[in-house]
C-alpha positions in Angstrom: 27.5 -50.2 104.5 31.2 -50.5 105.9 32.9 -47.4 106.3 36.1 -47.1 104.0 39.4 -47.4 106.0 42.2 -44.9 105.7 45.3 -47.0 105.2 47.7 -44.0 106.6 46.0 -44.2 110.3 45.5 -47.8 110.3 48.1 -50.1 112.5 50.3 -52.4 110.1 50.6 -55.9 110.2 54.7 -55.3 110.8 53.4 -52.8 113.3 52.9 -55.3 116.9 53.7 -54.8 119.9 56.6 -57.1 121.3 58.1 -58.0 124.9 60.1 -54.9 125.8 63.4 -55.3 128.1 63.7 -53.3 131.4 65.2 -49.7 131.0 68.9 -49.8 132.8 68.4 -48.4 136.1 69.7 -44.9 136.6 72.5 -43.3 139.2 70.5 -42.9 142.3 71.2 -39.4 142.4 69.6 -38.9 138.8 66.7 -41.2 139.8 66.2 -38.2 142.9 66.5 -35.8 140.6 63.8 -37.3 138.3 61.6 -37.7 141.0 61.9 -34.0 141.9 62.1 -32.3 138.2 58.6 -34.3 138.1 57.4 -32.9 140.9 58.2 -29.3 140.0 57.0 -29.7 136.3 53.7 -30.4 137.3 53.6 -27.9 140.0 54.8 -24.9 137.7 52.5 -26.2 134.6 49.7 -27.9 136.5 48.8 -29.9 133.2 46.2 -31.7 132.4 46.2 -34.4 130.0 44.0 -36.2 127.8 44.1 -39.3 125.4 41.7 -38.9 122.2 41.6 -42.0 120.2 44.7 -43.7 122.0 45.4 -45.2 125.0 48.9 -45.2 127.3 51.0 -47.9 126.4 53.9 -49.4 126.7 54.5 -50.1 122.9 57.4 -48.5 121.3 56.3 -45.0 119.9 57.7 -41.9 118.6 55.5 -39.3 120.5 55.8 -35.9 118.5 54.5 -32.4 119.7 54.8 -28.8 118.9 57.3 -26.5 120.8 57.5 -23.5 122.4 59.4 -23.5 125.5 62.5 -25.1 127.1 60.4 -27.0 129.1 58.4 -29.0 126.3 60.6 -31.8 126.1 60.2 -32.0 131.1 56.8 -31.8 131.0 55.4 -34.1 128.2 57.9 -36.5 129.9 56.6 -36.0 133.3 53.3 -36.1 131.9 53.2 -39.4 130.7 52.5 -42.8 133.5 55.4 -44.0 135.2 55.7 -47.4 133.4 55.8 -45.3 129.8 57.7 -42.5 131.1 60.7 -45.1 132.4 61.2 -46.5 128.7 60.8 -43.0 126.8 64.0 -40.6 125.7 62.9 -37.1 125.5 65.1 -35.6 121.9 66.9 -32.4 123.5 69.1 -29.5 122.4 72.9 -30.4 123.5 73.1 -26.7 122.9 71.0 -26.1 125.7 70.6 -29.2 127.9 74.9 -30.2 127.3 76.0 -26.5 128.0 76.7 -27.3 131.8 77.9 -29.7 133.9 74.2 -28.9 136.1 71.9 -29.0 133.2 74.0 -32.3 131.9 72.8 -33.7 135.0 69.6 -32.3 135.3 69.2 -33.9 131.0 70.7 -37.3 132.2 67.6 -37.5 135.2 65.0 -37.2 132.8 67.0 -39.7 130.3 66.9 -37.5 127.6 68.8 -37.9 124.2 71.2 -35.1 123.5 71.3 -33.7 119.9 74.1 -31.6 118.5 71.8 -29.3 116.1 75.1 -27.1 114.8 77.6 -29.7 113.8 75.3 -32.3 111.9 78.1 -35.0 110.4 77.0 -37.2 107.2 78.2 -40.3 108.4 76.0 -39.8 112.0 72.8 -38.2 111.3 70.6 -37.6 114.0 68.2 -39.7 113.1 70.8 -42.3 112.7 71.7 -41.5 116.3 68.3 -41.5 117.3 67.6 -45.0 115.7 70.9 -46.9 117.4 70.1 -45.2 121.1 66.4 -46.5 121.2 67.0 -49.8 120.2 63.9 -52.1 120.9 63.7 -50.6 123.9 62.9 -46.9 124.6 60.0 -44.5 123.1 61.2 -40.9 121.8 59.9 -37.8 122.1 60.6 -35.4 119.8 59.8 -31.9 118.1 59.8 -31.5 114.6 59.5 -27.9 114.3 63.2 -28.0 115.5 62.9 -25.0 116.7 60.7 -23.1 119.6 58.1 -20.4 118.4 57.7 -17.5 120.8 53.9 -17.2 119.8 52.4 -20.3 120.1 52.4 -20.4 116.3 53.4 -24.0 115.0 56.2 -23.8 112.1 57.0 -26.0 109.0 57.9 -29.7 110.0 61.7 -30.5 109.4 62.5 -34.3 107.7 63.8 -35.6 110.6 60.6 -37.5 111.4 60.0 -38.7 108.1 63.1 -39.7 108.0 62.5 -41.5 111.3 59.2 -43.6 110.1 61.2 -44.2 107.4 63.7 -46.3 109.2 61.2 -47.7 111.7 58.0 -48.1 110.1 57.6 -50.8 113.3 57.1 -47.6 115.5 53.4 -45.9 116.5 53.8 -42.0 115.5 51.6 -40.2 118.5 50.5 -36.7 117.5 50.6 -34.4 121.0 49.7 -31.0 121.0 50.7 -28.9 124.0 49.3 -25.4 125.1 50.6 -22.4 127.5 53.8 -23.8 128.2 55.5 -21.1 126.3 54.3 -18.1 128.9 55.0 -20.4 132.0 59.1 -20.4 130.3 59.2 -17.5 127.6 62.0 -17.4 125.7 65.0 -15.6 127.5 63.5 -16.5 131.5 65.3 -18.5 133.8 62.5 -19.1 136.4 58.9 -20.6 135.3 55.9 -18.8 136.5 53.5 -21.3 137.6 50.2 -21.4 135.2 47.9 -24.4 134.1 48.7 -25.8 130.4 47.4 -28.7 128.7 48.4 -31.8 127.0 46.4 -33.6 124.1 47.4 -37.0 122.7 45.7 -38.0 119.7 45.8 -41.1 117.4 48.9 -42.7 116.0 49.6 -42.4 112.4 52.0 -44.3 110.3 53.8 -43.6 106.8 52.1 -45.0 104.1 53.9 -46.9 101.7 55.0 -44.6 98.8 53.8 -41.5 100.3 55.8 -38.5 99.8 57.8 -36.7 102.2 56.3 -33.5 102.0 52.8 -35.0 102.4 53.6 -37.0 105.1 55.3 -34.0 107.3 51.9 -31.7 106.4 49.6 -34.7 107.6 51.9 -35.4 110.7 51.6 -31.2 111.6 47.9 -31.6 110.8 47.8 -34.3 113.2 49.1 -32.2 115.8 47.6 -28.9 115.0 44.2 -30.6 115.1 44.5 -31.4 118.6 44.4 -27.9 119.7 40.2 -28.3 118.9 39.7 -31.7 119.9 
């Protein structure tokens, strides 16, 4: 007997993968810096990774993880293969990552996406910003709690992914959990103590057609929250 198939984690048709251009190459200087903010990130978190029911790929994805430290956003970046990693903007705090010229540079090495979460306009969303910078080109990474829980606890999923799948129902939604990273950066620290964490990457899901919002955002934190056992 043929086992039923759950339409919400089964690939669409619209859903290939296509011929992706090259990145544009970086300012030598941030390419250095890349190079060495890699380095340290997997010195300080000594992560290991796994894939469970999905393999690295170049496709275009929207990889989404739980947060609880600054550093979130470095490592699952640094984390990732070099031919992924090239092609994917990590979603950042312009808060936090635009607040000096240094960390401006140190954001702009690891190509991330800066987000103004205080002065949100109608007419340019986030996700609308989101959508125009990736083009058919780069993969995001992004955190839909929004917001970093001290505890390890994961919070309430916020639209903007929804919102996201919505717009692009083309793009693979990758579930990652992450674990320790908050006690190698606790809240309020400037320097990481060096400690092992953990990185889980599980199956992507999709929207389904019709499903509602706040079904889809507890499936997607299910997704994620599962991965801590897996």
């Amino acid at each position: 007997m043929t086992a039923a198939i759950d339409p919400r984690t089964t690939k669409p048709e619209f859903a290939t993968k296509r011929k992706r251009p090259l990145a544009p190459l970086q300012d030598w200087r941030h390419k250095l810096a890349g190079n060495v903010i890699i380095a340290l990130a997997r010195f300080f978190s000594g992560y290991t990774v796994r894939w469970v029911d999905c393999q690295p790929d170049t496709c275009q994805r929207i990889y989404f993880a739980n947060h609880t430290s600054h550093l979130d956003a470095v490592v699952l970046w640094s984390a990732l293969p070099a031919e992924i990693r090239n092609l994917t903007r990590p979603v950042a705090a312009k808060d936090y990552w635009g607040k000096t010229p240094w960390k401006r540079f140190l954001a702009c090495s690891f190509n991330a996406m800066l987000i103004d979460r205080k002065e949100i306009k109608v007419h340019q969303s986030p996700v609308d910003l989101m959508i125009r910078e990736i083009e058919d080109i780069y993969s995001l990474i992004v955190f839909p709690e929004g917001g970093r829980a001290e505890d390890g606890t994961m919070g309430e999923f916020k639209s903007g992914i929804y919102y996201l799948a919505k717009k692009r129902p083309d793009l693979e939604l990758v579930p990652v959990y992450m674990e320790n990273l908050n006690r190698i950066l606790p809240r309020g620290e400037f320097m990481p103590v060096p400690l092992l964490s953990s990185i889980t990457v599980g199956a992507p899901i999709w929207l389904e057609a019709g499903e509602p919002k706040t079904e889809f955002l507890n499936r997607a934190r299910e997704a994620v929250r599962a991965l801590k056992e897996a």
